[in-house]
C-alpha positions as CSV (number, residue, x, y, z in Angstrom):
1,X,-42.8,-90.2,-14.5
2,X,-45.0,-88.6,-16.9
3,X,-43.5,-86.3,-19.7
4,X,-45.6,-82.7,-19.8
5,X,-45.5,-80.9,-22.9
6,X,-44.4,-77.3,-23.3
7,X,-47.7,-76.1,-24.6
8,X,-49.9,-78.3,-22.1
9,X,-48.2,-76.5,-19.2
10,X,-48.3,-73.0,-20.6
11,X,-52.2,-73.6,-21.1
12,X,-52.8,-74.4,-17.6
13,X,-51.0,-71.4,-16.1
14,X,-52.7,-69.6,-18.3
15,X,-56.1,-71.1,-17.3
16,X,-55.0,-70.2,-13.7
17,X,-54.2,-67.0,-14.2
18,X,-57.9,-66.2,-16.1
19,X,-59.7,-68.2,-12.9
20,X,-58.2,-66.0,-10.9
21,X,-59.1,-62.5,-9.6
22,X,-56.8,-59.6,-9.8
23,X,-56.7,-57.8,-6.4
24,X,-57.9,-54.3,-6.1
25,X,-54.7,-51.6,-5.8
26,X,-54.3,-49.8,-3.1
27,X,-55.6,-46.2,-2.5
28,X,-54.0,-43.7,0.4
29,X,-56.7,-42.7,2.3
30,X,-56.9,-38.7,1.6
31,X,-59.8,-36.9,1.9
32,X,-61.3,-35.1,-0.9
33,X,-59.9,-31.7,-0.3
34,X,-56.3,-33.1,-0.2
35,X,-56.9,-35.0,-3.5
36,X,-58.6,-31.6,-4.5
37,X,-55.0,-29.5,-3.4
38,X,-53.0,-31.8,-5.0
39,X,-54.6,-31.8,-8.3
40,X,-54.3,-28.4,-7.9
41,X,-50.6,-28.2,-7.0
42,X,-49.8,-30.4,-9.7
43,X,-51.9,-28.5,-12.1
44,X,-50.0,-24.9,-11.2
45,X,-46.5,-27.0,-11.6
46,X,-47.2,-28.3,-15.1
47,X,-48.7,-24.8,-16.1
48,X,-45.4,-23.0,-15.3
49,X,-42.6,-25.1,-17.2
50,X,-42.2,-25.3,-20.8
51,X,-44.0,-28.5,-21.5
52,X,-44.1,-29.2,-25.2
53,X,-43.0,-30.9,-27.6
54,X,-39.8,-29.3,-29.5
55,X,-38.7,-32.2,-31.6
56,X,-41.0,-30.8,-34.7
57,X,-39.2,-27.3,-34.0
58,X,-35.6,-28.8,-33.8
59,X,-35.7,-30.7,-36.8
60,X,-36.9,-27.6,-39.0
61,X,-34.2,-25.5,-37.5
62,X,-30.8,-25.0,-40.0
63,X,-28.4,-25.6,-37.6
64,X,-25.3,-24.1,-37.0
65,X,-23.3,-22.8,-40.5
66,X,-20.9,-25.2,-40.7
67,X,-23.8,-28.1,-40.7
68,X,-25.7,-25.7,-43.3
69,X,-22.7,-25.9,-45.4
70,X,-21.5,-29.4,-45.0
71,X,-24.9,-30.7,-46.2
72,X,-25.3,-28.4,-49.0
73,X,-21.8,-29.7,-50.1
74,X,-22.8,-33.2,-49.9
75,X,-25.8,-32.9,-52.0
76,X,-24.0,-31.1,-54.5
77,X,-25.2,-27.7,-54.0
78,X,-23.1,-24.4,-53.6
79,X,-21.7,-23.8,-50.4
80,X,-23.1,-21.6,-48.1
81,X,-21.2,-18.6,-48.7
82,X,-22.0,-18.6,-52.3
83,X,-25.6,-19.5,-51.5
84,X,-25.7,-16.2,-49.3
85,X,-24.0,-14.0,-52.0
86,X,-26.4,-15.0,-54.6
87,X,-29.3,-13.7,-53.0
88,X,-28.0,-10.4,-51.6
89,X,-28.2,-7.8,-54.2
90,X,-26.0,-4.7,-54.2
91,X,-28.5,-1.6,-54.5
């Protein structure tokens, strides 16, 4: 009985697999006018939602007073009541 290394039989799967050839997918057969409607059809979906990216918006956003408030505490600034007083003059 012969002892195979680790590395001796990973190199010769991996030779396999390079030897070999990957099979082609497989298409539907649709003609050219359905591929045509349902580019189109997916096209009007994606046009009518809301697709972007609000993660850029949400994190610039102050958040609900409490948060406003709890952070400003934290790092030692006024609160948010005094920070609101401060910049509202009486006239």
């Amino acid at each position: 009985m012969t002892a195979e290394s680790y590395a001796k039989s990973l190199e010769e799967v991996l030779k396999s697999a390079r030897e070999s050839k990957p099979e082609a997918p497989l298409k539907p057969d649709f003609s050219e006018r359905e591929e045509l409607l349902r580019a189109v059809a997916l096209i009007a979906v994606l046009s009518m939602e809301k697709v972007t990216d609000e993660r850029g918006e949400m994190g610039r956003k102050l958040g609900a007073a409490w948060s406003q408030d709890h952070r400003r505490t934290r790092m030692g600034a006024n609160n948010v009541l005094e920070h609101r007083r401060k910049r509202s003059t009486w006239r």
